[in-house]
C-alpha positions in Angstrom: 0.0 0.0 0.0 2.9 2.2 0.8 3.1 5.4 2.7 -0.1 7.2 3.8 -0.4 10.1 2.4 -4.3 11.3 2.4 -6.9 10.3 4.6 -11.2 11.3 4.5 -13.0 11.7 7.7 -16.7 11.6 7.2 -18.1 14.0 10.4 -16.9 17.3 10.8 -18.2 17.5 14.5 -15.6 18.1 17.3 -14.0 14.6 16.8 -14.1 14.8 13.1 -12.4 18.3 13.6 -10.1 17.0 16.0 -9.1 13.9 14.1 -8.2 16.5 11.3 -6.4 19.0 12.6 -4.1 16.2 14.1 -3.8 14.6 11.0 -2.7 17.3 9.6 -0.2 18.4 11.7 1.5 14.9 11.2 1.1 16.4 7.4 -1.1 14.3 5.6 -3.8 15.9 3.5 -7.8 15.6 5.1 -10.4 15.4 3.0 -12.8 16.0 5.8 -16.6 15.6 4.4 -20.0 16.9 6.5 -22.9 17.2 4.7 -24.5 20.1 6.6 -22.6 23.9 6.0 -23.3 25.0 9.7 -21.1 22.2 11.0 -18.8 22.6 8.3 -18.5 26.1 9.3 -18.3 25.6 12.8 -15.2 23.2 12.1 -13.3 25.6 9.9 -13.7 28.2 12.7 -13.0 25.3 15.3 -9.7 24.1 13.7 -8.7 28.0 13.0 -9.0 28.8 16.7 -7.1 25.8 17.8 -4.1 26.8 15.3 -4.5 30.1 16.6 -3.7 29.0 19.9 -0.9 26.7 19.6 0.7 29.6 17.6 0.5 31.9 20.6 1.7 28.8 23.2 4.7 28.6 21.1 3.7 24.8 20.1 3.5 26.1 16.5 5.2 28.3 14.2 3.2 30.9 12.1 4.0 29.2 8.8 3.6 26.0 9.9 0.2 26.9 10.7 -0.5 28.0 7.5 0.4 25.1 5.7 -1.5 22.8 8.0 -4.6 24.1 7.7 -4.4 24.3 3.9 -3.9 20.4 3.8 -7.3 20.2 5.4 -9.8 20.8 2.9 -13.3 20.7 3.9 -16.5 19.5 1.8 -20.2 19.2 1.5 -19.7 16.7 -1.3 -18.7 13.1 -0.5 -17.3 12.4 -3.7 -14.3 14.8 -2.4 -13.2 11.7 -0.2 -12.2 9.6 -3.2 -8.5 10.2 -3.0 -8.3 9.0 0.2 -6.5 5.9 1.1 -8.3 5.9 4.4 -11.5 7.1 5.7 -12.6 7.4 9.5 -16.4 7.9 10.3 -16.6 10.2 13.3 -20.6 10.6 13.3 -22.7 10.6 16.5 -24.9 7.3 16.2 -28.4 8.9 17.4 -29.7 7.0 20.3 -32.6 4.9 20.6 -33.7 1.8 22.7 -31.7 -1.4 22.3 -33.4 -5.1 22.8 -31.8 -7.0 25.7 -29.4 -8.9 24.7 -29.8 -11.4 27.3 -25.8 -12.5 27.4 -26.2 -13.5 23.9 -24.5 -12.3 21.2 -26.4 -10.6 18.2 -25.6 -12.2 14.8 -24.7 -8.3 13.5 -21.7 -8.6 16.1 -20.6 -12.1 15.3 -20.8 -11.8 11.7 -17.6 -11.0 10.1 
């Protein structure tokens, strides 16, 4: 497979945002894919802020900040995520009531 080099995240929420920014900083590219623009927003101005910061701690230089946010590139369109040798789902699973399992495994878990 050889060297990662570009990865997708599919959730731009504060893991998905987090996920990237580290990414990132290790210097691979992020496709990084949420489907609503408010969140999408809210992740661009999430990441910035954190940059922001570790520039004035010192953690970061100026330029370096630059660079890593440019290798993040954010979309509405999941089609975007195609170069991406890997893709992590960080999505909130909505809850809801759950049978009892009665010490049994489900066939969904044991099925591989």
């Amino acid at each position: 497979m050889g060297q990662l080099s570009e990865i997708g995240i599919v959730g731009a929420g504060f893991m998905g945002s987090g996920i990237a920014e580290s990414a990132a900083r290790a210097g691979l590219v992020v496709h990084l894919f949420e489907p609503e623009p408010g969140p999408l927003a809210a992740s661009r101005e999430r990441v910035a802020a954190s940059v922001q910061r570790a520039v004035r701690g010192g953690k970061l230089e100026a330029g370096a900040a630059g660079e890593l946010v440019e290798r993040i590139h954010w979309t509405a369109e999941l089609g975007e995520l195609e170069p991406a040798q890997l893709v992590v789902e960080a999505i909130t699973e909505k809850s809801r009531p759950r049978p009892r399992s009665s010490g049994r495994s489900t066939s969904a878990s044991t099925a591989r």
